[in-house]
Legacy VTK file of the C-alpha trace (Angstrom):
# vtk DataFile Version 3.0
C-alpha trace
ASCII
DATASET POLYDATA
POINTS 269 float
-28.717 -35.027 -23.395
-27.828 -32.556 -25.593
-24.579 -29.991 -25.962
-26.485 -27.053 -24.203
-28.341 -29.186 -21.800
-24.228 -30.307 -20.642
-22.971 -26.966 -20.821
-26.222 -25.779 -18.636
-25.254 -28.505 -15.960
-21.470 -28.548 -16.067
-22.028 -24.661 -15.025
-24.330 -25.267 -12.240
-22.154 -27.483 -10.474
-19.019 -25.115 -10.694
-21.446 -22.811 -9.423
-22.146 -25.285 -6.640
-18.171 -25.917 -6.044
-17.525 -22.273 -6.048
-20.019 -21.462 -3.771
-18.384 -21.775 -0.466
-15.646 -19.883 -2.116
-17.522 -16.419 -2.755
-19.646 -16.790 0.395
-16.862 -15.519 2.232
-16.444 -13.102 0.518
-17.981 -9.116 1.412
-17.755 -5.813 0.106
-15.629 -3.280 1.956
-16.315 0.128 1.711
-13.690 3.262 2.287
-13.693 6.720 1.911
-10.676 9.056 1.011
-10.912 12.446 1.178
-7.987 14.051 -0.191
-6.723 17.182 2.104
-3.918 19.699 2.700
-2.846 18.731 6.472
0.147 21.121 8.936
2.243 18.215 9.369
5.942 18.811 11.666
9.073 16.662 11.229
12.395 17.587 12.099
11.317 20.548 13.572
9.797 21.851 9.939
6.316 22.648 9.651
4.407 21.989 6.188
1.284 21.802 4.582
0.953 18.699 2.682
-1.381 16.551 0.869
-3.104 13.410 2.842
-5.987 11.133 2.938
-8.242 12.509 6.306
-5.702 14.035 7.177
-3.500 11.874 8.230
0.307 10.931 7.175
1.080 8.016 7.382
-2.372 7.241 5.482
-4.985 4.601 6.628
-4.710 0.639 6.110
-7.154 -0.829 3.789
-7.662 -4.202 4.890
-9.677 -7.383 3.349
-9.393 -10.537 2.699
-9.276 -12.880 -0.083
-12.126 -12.440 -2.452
-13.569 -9.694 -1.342
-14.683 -6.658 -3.438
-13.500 -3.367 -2.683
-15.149 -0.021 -3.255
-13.463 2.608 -2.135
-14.503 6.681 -2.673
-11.628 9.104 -3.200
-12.995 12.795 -3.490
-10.439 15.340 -4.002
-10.554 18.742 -1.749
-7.072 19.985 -2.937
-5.541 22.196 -5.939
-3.804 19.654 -7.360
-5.369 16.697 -9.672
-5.637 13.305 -7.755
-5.541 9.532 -8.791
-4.294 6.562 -6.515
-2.826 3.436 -7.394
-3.535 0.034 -5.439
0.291 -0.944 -6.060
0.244 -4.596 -7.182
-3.227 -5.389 -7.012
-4.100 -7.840 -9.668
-6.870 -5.877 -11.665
-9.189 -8.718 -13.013
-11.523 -7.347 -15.628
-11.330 -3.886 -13.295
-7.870 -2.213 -15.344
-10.675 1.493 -15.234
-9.532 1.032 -11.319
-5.754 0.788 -11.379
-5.481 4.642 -10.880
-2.217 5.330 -13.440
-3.516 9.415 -14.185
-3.751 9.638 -18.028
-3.847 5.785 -18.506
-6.254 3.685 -16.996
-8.362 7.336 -15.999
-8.999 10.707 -15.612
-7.595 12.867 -12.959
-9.954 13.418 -10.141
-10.205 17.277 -10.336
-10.491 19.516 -7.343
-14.251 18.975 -5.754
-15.057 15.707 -8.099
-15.266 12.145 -6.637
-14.198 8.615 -8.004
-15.251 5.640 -6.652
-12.633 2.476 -7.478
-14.565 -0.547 -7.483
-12.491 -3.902 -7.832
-12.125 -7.574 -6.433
-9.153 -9.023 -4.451
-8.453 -12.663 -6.250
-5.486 -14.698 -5.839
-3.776 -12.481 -3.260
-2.740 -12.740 0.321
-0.062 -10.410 1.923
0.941 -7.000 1.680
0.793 -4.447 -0.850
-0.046 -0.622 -0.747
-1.748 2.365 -1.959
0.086 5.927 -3.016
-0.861 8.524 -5.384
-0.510 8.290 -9.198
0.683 12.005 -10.565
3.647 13.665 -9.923
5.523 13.288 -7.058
2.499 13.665 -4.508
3.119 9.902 -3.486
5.736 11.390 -0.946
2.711 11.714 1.052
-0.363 10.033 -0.321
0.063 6.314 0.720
-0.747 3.888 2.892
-0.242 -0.059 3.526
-3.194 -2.580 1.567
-3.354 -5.706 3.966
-4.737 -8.887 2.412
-5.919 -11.573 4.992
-6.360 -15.016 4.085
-10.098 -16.095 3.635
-12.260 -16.727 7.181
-11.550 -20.058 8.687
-8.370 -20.483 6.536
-5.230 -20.346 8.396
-1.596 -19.147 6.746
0.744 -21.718 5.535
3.739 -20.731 8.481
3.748 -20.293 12.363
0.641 -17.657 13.319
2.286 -14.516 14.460
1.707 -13.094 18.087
1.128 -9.501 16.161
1.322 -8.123 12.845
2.907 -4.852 12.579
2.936 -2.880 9.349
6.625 -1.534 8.720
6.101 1.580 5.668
9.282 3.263 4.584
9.341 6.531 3.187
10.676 9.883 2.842
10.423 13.401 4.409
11.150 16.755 2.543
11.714 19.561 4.159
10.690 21.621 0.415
7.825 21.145 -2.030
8.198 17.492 -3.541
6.329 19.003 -6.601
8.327 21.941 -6.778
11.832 18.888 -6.517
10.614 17.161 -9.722
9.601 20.084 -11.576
12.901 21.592 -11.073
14.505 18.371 -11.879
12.045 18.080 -15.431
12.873 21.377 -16.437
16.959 21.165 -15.801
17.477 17.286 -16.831
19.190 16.795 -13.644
18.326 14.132 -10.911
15.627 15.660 -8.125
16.872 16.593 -5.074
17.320 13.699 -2.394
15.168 13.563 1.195
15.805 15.129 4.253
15.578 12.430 6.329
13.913 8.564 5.511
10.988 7.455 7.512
9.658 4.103 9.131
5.961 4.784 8.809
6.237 8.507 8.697
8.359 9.021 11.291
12.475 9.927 10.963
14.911 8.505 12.662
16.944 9.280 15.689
20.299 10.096 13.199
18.653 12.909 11.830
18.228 17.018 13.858
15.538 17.574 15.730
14.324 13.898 15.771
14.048 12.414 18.828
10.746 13.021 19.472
9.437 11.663 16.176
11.067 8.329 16.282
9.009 4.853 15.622
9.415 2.765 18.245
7.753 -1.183 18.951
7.215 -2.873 21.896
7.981 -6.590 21.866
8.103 -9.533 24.000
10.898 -12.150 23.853
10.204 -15.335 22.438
7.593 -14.105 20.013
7.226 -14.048 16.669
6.169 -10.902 15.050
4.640 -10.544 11.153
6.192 -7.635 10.218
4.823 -6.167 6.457
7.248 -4.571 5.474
6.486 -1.717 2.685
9.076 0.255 0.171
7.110 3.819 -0.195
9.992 5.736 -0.888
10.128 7.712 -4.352
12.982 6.012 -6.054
15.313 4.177 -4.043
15.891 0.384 -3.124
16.074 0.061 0.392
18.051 -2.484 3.059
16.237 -3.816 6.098
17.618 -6.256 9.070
17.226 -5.892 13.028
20.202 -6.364 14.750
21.333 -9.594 16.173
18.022 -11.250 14.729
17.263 -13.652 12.017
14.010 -12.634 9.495
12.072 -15.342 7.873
10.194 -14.306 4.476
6.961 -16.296 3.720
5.528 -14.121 1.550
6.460 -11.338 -1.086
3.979 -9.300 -3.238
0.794 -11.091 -1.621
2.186 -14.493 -2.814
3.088 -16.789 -0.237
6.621 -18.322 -1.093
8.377 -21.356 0.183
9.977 -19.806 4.074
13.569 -18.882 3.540
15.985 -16.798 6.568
18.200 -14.436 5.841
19.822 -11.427 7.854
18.829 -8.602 5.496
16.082 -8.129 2.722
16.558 -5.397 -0.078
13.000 -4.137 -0.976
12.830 -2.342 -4.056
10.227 0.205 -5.094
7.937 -0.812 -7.933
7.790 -4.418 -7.048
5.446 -5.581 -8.490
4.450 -2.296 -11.034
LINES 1 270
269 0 1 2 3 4 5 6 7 8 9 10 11 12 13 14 15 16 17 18 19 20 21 22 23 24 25 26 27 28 29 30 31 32 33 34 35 36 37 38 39 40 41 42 43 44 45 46 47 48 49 50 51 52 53 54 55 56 57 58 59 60 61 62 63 64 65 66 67 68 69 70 71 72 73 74 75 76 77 78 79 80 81 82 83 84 85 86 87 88 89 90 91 92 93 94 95 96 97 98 99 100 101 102 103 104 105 106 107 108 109 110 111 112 113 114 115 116 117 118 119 120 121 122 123 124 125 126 127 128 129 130 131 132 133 134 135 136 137 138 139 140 141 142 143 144 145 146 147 148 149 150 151 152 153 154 155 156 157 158 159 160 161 162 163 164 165 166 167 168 169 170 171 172 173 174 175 176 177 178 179 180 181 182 183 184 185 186 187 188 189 190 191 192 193 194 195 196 197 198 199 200 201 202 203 204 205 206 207 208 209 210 211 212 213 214 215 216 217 218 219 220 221 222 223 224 225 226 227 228 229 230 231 232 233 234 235 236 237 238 239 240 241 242 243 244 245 246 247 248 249 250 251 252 253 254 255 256 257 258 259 260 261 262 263 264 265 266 267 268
């Protein structure tokens, strides 16, 4: 049997092994359309940019393996590109979303469609815009489920409950920065920090706004916990409870407990 003849079989049975693998796996299909929305917190009305309209944005959930193609068409002023924050871009770098880098700006009434595959990855990640400062709106949590029929390495929760942090100005976040570029001083900080979108109860004219989940003694909760704020490092613990990680930057890790987790911004770029 010759060289090529070897080659020829040696690649149809990987093809045979990897078979089940890619079975699994299915496209998912999104669309984002990029839109000034009145949104109110602490009592301040704004228009600000969103993804239908909504703030916090929506979930984009798959599994392992599967392909993702996902429309973003751009209905505002300003220039547009999203970033899938720590996705793994195999062969698919045109799709990271970095404006000026990896692609052009989507301009005002154009559409892009990101088209990459999810490989190697199970947990939590997330999605926010890639120019300027309009990421202290435009994001949303990425949740990576494990492949069908494949069950995660630790206890399987009772509910998963996606925990995004953020940050509410009451001014222009573009108007913050550009003040900040042009003087060479830091930008302004928040008005209040959010747990997906919504202020807490320390801040005025909150108490309506507040996030609030239901739970039942006794059982155990997945929380995916998400650092969307601009620039800051942020602390997170529940009183008079114990957190176990198992997984950080859609890697599972070995399960450690602790009291408090620090979860920095830009983890992984």
């Amino acid at each position: 049997m010759g060289a090529s003849q070897l080659l020829a079989l040696f690649s149809a049975f990987m093809a045979l092994c990897l078979l089940p693998h890619y079975a699994q796996a299915m496209t998912r299909r999104y669309d984002f359309n990029i839109k000034m929305q009145n949104v109110t917190r602490l009592c301040h009305t704004k228009s600000v940019v969103t993804v239908n309209g909504k703030f916090l944005g929506p979930p984009v959930v798959a599994r392992e393996g599967d392909r993702l193609l996902i429309k973003v068409t751009n209905y505002v002023p300003n220039n547009i590109t999203i970033h899938w924050h720590g996705i793994r871009q195999l062969r698919s770098g045109w799709a990271d979303g970095p404006a000026y880098i990896t692609q052009c700006p989507i301009q005002t009434g154009q559409s892009y469609v990101y088209n990459f595959t999810i490989v190697g990855q199970r947990g939590t990640l997330f999605w926010h815009a890639r120019i300027s400062w309009l990421r202290s709106t435009l994001y949303g949590p990425i949740i990576i489920l494990p492949q069908k029929n494949v069950n995660y390495p630790f206890q399987t929760p009772y509910k998963e409950v996606p925990i995004i942090f953020g940050e509410w100005f009451n001014a222009d976040p573009e108007a913050i920065i550009k003040q900040a570029l042009a003087t060479g001083g830091g930008p302004n900080v928040s008005d209040a920090y959010t747990i997906n979108s919504l202020p807490g109860l320390l801040y005025n004219c909150s108490a309506k706004d507040t996030f609030k989940l239901r739970v039942k003694a006794g059982k155990t909760y997945l929380l995916r916990i998400i650092n969307a704020a601009l620039n800051d490092e942020l602390f997170f613990s529940i009183a008079n409870h114990t957190l176990t990680v198992v997984d950080v930057d859609a890697v599972y890790v070995k399960p450690f407990q602790t009291t408090t987790i620090l979860i920095c911004y830009g983890c992984p770029p």
